[in-house]
C-alpha positions as CSV (number, residue, x, y, z in Angstrom):
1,X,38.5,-1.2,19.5
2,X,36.9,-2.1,16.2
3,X,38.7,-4.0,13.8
4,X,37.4,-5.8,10.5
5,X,36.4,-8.9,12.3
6,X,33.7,-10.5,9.8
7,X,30.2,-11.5,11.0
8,X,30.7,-14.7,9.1
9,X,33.0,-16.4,6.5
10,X,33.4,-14.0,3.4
11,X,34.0,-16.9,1.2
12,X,30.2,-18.1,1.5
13,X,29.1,-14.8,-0.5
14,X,31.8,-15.4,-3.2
15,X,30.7,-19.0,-3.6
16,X,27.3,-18.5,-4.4
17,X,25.6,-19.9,-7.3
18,X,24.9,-17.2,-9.3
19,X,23.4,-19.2,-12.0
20,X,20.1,-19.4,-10.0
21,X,20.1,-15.7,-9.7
22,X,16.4,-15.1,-11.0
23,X,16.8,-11.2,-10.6
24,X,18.0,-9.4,-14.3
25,X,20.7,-7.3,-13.3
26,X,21.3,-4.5,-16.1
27,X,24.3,-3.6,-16.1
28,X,25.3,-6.5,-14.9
29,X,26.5,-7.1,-11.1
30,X,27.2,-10.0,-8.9
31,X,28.5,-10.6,-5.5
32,X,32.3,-10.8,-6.6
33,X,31.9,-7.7,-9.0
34,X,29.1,-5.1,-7.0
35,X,29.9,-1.9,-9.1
36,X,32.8,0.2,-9.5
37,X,34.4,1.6,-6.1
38,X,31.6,-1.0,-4.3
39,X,32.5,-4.2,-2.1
40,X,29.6,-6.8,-1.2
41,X,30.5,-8.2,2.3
42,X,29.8,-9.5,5.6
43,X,29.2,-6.7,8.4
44,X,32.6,-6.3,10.3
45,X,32.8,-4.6,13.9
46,X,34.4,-1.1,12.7
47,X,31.4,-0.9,10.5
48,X,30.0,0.7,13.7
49,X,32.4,3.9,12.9
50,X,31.3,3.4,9.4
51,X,28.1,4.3,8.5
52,X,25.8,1.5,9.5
53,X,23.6,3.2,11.6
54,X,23.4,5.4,9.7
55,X,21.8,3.2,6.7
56,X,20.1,1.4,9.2
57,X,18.4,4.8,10.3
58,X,17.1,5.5,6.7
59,X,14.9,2.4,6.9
60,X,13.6,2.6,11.2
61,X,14.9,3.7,14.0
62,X,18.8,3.1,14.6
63,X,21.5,4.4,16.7
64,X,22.2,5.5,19.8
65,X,24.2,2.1,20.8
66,X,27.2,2.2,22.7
67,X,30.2,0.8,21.1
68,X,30.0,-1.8,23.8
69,X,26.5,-2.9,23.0
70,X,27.5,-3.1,19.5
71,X,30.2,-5.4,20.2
72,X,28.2,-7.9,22.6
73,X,25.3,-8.2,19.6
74,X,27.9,-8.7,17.2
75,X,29.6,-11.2,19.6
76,X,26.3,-12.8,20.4
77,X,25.2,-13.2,16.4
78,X,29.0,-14.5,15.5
79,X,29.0,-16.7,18.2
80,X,25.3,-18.7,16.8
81,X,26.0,-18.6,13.7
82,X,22.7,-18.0,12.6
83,X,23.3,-14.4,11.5
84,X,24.1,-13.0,8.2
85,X,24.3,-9.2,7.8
86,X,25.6,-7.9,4.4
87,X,26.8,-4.6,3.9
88,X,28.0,-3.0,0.5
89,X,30.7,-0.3,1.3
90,X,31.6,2.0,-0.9
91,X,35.4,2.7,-1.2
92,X,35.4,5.6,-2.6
93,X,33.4,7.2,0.3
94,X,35.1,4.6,3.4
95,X,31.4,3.6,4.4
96,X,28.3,1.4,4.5
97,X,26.0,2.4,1.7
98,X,23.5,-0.9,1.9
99,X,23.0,-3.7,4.4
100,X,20.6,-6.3,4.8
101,X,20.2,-9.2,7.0
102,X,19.7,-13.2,7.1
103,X,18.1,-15.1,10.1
104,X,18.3,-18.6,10.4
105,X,15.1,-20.1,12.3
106,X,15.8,-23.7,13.5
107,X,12.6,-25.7,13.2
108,X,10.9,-29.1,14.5
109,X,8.8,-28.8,11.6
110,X,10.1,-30.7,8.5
111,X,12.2,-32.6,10.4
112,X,14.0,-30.3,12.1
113,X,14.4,-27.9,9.1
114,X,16.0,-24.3,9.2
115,X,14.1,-21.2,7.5
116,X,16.0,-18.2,6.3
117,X,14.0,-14.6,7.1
118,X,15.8,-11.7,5.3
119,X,15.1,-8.5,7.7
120,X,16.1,-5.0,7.2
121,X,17.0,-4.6,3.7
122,X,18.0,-0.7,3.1
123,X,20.2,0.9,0.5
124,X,21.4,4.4,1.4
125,X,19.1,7.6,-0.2
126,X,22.1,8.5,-2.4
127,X,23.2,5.3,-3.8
128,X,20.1,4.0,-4.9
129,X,19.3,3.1,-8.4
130,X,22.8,1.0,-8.4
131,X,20.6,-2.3,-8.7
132,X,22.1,-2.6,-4.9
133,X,18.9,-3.8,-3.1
134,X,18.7,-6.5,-5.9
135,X,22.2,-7.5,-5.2
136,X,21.4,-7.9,-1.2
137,X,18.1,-9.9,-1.8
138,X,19.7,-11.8,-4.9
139,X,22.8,-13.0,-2.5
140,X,20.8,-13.6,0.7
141,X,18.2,-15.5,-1.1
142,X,20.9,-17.6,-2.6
143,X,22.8,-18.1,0.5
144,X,19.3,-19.3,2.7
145,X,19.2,-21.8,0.1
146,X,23.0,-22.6,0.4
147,X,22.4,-23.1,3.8
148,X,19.6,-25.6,3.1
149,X,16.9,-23.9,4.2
150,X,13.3,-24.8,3.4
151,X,12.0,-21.4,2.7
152,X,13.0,-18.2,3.1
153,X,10.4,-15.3,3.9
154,X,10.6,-11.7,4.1
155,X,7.6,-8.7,5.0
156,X,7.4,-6.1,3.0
157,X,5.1,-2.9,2.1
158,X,2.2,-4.0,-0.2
159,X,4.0,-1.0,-2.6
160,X,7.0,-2.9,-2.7
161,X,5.3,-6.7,-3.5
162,X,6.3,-6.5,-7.2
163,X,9.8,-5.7,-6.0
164,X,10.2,-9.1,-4.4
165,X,8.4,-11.3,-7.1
166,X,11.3,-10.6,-9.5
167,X,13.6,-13.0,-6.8
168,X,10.6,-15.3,-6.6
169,X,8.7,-14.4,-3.7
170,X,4.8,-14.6,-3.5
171,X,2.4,-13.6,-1.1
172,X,1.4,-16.5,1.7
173,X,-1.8,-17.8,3.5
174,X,-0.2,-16.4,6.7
175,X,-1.0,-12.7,8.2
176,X,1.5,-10.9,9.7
177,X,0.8,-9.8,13.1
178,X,3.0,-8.1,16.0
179,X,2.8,-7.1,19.8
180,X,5.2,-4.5,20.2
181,X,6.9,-3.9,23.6
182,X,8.4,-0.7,25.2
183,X,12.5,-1.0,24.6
184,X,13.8,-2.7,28.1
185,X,16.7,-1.1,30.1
């Protein structure tokens, strides 16, 4: 059954230096105070009967796992610790309204550095405009660097470029490139 198991410690979000927020929030939010009726949080396993996917499916395609497959990711991404999905839930409406997510990459490089890369930022069709994608980037981006990481990366639209440079984010040397594979059975 799904209970409210945390991805991670919740205490990590509520001891982040807001202070090096670069992101103007008007009115003004943070991680302990989201907005009225709003809670900023690690995912928790009964999300899955709360709306996640259902975010998730406003930004690609989502859905369709088994509550058994949800469990073993979850189980597999609590167990590295390398895995930091936020959620914002709204109380009011008992469900997931925004979620994003922070990968730690363990390096050689740098002598053995870690780099954060923030995936899958989506805040639900009807809640947007509540300054809640700001608050996901805002705390993630604070919490790679809590975590020591050397960098933090994202990919993004070319629309959505000036979105990032408010949290400090610039456009690299690198190219993006993929090789997409057919889902495996």
């Amino acid at each position: 059954m799904p209970d409210d198991t945390p991805l991670f410690d919740p205490q990590l979000l509520l001891e982040l230096d807001w202070s090096k927020n670069t992101a103007a929030f008007s009115p003004l939010i943070s991680p302990r105070e989201p907005g009225d009726g709003l809670v900023l949080r690690p995912l928790c396993r009964a999300d899955l009967q709360h709306g996640f996917f259902k975010v998730l499916s406003q930004l690609t395609e989502a859905g369709g796992v088994s509550p058994e497959r949800f469990a073993s990711t979850f189980e597999h991404m609590q167990r590295t610790g390398d895995y930091y999905v936020v959620v914002v839930e709204d109380l009011n409406l008992g469900r997931v309204v925004a979620t994003a997510t922070l990968i730690v990459e363990h390096k050689f490089i740098r002598g053995c550095a870690s780099r954060g890369r923030i995936e899958e930022v989506v805040v639900s069709d009807e809640c947007r405009g509540r300054q809640l994608g700001k608050l996901l980037l805002s705390a993630l981006t604070l919490l790679s660097r809590r975590l020591g990481c050397y960098k933090t990366t994202l990919e993004c639209k070319p629309q959505n470029v000036p979105f990032y440079e408010k949290f400090g984010y610039s456009a690299s040397e690198e190219t993006y490139m993929q090789n997409r594979f057919s889902p495996q059975l």
